[in-house]
C-alpha positions as a Markdown table, in Angstrom:
| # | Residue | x | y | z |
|---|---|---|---|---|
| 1 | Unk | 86.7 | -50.4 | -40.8 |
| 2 | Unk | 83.7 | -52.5 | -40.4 |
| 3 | Unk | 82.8 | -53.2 | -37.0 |
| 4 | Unk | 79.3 | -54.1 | -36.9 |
| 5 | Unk | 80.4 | -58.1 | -37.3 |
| 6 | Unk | 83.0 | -58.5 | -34.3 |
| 7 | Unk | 83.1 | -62.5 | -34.8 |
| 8 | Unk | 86.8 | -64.1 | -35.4 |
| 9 | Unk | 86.7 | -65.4 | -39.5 |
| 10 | Unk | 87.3 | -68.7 | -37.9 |
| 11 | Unk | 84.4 | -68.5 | -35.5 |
| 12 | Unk | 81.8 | -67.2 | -38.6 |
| 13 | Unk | 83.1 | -69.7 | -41.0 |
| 14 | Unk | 82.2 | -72.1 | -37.7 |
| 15 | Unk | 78.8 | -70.8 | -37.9 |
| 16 | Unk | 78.3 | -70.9 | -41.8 |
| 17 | Unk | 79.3 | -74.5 | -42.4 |
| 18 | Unk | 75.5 | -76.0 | -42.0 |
| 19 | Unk | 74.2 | -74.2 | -44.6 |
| 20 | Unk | 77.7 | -74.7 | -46.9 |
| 21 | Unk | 76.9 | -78.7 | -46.8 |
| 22 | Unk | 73.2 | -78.0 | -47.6 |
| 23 | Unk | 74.0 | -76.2 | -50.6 |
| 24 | Unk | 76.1 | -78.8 | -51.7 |
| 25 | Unk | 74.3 | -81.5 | -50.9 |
| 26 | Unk | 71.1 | -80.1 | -52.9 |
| 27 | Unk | 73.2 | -79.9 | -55.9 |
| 28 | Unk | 74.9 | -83.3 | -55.3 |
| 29 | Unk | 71.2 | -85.0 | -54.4 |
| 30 | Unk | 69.6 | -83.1 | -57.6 |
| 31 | Unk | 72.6 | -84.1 | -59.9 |
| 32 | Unk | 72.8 | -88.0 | -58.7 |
| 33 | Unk | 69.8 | -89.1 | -56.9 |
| 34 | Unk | 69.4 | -89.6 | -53.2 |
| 35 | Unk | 71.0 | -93.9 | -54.4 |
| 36 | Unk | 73.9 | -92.8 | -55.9 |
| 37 | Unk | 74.6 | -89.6 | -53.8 |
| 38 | Unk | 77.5 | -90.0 | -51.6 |
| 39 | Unk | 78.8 | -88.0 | -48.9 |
| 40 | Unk | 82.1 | -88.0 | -49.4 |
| 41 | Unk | 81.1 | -86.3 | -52.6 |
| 42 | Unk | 79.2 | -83.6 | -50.5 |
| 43 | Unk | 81.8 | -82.5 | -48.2 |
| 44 | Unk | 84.9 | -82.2 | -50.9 |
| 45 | Unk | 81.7 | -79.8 | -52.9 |
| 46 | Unk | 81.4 | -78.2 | -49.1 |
| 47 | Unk | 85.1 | -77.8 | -49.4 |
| 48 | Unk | 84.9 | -79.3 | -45.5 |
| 49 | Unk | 86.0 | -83.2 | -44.2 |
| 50 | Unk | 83.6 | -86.1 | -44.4 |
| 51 | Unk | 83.9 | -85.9 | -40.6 |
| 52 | Unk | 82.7 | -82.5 | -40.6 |
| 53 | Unk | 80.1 | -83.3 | -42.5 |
| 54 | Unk | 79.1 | -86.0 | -39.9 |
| 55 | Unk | 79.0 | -83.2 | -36.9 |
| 56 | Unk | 75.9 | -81.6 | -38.0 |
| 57 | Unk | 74.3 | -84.8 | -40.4 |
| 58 | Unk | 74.2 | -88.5 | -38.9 |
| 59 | Unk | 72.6 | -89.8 | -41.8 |
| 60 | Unk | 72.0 | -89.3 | -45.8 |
| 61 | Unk | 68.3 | -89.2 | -44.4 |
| 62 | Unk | 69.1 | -86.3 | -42.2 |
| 63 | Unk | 71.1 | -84.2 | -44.6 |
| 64 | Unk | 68.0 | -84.7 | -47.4 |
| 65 | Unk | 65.6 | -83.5 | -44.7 |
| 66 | Unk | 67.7 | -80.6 | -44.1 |
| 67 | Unk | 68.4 | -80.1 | -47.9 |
| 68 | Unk | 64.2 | -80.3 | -48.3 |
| 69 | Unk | 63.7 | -77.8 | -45.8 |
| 70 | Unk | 66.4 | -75.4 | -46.4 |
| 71 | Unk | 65.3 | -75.8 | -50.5 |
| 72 | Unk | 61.5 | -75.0 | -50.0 |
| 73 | Unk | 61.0 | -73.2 | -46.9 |
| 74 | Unk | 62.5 | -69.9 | -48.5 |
| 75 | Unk | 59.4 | -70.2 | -51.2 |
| 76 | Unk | 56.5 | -71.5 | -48.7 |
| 77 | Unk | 57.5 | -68.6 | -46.4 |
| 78 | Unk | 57.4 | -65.8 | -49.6 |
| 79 | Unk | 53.9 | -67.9 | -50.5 |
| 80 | Unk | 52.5 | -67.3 | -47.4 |
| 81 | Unk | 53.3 | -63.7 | -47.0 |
| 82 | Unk | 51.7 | -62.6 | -50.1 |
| 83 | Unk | 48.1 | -64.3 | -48.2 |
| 84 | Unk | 48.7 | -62.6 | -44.7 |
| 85 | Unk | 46.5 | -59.7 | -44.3 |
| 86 | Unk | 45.7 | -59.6 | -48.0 |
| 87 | Unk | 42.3 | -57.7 | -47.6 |
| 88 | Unk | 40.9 | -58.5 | -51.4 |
| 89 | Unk | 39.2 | -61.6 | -52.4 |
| 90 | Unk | 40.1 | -64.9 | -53.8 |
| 91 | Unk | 40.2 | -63.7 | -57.3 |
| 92 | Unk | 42.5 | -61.6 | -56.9 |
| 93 | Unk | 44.5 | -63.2 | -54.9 |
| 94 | Unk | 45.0 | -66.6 | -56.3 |
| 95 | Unk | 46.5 | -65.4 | -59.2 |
| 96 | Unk | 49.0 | -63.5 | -57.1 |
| 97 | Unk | 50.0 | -66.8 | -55.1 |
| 98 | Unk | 50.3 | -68.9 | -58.7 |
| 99 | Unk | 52.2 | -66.1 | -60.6 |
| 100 | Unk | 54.7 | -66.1 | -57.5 |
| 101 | Unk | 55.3 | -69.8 | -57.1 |
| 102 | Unk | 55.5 | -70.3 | -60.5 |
| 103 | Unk | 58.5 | -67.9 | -60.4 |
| 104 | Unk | 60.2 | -69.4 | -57.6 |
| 105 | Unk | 59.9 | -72.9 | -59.0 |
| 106 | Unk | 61.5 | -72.1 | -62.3 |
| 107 | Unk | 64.6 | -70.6 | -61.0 |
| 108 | Unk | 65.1 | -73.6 | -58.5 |
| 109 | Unk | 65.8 | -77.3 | -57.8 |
| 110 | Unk | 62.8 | -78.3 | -56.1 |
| 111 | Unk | 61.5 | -79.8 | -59.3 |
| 112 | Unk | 64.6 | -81.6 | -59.5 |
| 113 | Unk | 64.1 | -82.9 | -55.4 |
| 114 | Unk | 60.5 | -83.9 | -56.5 |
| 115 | Unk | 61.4 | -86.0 | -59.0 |
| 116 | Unk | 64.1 | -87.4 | -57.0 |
| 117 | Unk | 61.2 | -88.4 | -54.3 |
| 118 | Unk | 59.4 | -89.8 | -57.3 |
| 119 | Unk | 62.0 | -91.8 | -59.0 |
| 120 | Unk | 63.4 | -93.3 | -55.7 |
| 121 | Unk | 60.7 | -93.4 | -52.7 |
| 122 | Unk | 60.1 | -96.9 | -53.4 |
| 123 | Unk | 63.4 | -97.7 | -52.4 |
| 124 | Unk | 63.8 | -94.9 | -49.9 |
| 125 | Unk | 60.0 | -94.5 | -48.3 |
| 126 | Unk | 61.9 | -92.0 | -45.8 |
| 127 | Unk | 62.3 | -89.3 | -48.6 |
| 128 | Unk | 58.4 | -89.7 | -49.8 |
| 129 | Unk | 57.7 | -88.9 | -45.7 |
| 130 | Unk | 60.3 | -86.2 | -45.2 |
| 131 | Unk | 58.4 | -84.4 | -48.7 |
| 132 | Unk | 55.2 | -85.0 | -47.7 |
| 133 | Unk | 55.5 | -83.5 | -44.3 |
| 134 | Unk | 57.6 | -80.6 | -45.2 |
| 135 | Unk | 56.3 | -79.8 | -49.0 |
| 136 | Unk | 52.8 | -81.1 | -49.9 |
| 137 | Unk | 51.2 | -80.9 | -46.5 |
| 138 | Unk | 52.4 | -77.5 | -46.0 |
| 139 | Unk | 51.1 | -76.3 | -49.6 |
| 140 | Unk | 48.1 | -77.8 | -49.2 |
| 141 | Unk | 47.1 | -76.7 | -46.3 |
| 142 | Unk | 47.8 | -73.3 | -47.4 |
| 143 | Unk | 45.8 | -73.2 | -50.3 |
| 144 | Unk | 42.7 | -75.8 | -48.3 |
| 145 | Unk | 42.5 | -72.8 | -45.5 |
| 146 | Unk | 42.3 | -70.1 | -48.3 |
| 147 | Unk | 39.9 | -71.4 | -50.5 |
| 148 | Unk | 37.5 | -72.4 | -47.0 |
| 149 | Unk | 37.8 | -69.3 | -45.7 |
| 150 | Unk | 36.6 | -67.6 | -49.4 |
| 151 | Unk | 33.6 | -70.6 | -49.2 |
| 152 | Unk | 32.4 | -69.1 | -46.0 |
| 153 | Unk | 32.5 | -65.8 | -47.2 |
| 154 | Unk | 29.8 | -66.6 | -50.0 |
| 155 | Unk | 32.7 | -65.9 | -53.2 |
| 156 | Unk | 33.4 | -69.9 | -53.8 |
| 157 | Unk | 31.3 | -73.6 | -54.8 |
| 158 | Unk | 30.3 | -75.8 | -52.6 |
| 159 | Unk | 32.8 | -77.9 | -52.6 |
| 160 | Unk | 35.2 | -80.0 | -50.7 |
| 161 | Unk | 38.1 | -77.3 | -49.9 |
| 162 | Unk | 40.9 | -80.0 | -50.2 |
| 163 | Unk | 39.7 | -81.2 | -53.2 |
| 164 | Unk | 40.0 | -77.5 | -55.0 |
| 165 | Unk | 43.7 | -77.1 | -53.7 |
| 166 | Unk | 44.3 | -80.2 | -55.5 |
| 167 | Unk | 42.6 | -78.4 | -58.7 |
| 168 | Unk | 44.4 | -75.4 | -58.3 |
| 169 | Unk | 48.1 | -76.5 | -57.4 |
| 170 | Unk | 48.0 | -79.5 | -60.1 |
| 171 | Unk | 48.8 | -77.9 | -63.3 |
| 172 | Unk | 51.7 | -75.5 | -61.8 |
| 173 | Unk | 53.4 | -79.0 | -60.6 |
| 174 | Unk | 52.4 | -81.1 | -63.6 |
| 175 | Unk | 54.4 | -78.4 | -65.7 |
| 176 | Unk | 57.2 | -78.1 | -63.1 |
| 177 | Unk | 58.1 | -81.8 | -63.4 |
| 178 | Unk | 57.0 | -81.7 | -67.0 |
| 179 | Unk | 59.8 | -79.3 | -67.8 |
| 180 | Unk | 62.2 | -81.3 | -64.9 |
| 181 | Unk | 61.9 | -85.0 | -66.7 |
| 182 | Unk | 61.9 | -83.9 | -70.8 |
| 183 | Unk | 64.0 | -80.5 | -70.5 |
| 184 | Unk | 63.1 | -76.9 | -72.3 |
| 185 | Unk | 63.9 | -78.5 | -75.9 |
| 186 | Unk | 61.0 | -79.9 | -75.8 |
| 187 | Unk | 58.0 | -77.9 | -77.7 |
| 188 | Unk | 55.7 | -78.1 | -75.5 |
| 189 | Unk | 57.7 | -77.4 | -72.5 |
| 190 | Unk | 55.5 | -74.7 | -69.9 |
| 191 | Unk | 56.7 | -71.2 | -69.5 |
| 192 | Unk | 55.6 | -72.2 | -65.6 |
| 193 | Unk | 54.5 | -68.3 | -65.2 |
| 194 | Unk | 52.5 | -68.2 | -68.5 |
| 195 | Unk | 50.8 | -71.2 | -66.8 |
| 196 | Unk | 50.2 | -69.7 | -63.7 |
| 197 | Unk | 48.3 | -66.7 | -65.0 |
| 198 | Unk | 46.1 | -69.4 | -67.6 |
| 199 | Unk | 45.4 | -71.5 | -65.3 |
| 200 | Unk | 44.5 | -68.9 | -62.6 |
| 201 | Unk | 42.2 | -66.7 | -65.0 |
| 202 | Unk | 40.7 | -70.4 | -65.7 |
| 203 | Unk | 40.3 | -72.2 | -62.1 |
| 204 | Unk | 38.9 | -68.7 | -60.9 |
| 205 | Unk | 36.3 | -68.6 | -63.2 |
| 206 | Unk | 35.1 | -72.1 | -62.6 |
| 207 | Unk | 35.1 | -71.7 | -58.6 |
| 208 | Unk | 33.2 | -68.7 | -58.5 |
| 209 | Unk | 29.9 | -68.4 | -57.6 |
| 210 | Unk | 28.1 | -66.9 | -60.9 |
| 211 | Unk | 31.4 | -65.8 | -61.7 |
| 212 | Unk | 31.6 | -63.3 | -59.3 |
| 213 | Unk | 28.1 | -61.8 | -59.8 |
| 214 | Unk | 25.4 | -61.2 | -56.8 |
| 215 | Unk | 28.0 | -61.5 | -54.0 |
């Protein structure tokens, strides 16, 4: 007999329902749009009552943010390990950080989320906010603080640091929502981690100083 989880069933299923109703909701959200989404459609998919679903979410705003966070937070965090206390340089490590994001981001919705935020921020400003401050600010910061850091080390341009994150992250997201909007039937839909390790090899060899040469 397993004793190592001495919680009554009614007590974990208590504990799991949070993350039950963001599941759903990310599918519902991804499947109708953050407009057309409804709750009530969330909680039968969370197999719990709309009231339930109103314990732990006040507003469709609040459950999105959750969704956002629960959806990319997972991917950030495996992003960021792969930089802390890598102990090789930029070259090699770049390439690492695309090829793994490029991975995660195929086999997810958060293409799906962004073009959501795309499609309907207009409307909604909130959601445009609520991805900004939990995706792009996050990622970009990541890749800015990399790519300074290799700058003060002599291996990278003169540059603005910002600016190259922009260079580097654009063609991995491009392709993302590429594949999102016009679907895989399209020919010239990305293989995302084909992409990654092109674009790498490419964006390396243009931020180098001389290529890597004299350092």
């Amino acid at each position: 007999m397993d004793s190592t989880n001495t919680q009554p069933k009614w007590q974990r299923r208590k504990d799991a329902r949070p993350a039950e109703i963001i599941e759903a909701a990310l599918d519902v959200f991804a499947e109708s749009g953050f407009a057309a989404a409804k709750l009530g459609d969330v909680a039968k998919r969370a197999g719990v009552v709309k009231g339930t679903l109103y314990r732990y979410f006040a507003t469709k705003e609040d459950l999105f943010r959750a969704v956002v966070h629960h959806a990319v937070s997972l991917h950030l965090q495996s992003i960021q390990q792969i930089s802390l206390g890598f102990e090789g340089k930029l070259r090699e490590l770049l390439p690492l950080m695309l090829n793994s994001a490029a991975g995660r981001i195929g086999n997810s919705r958060v293409p799906a989320l962004a073009r959501l935020v795309i499609s309907e921020s207009r409307t909604f400003p909130d959601l445009a906010t609520i991805w900004h401050d939990n995706v792009v600010t996050k990622m970009l910061q990541l890749i800015t603080g990399i790519i300074s850091d290799a700058q003060q080390l002599g291996e990278i341009r003169p540059g603005d640091p910002a600016l190259y994150a922009f260079s580097v992250l654009g063609p991995l997201v491009a392709g993302a929502l590429f594949r999102e909007m016009f679907g895989l039937s399209s020919p010239y839909a990305p293989d995302l981690q084909a992409l990654a390790k092109q674009h790498g090899e490419t964006i390396i060899r243009g931020m180098l100083i001389s290529n890597g040469e004299g350092q």
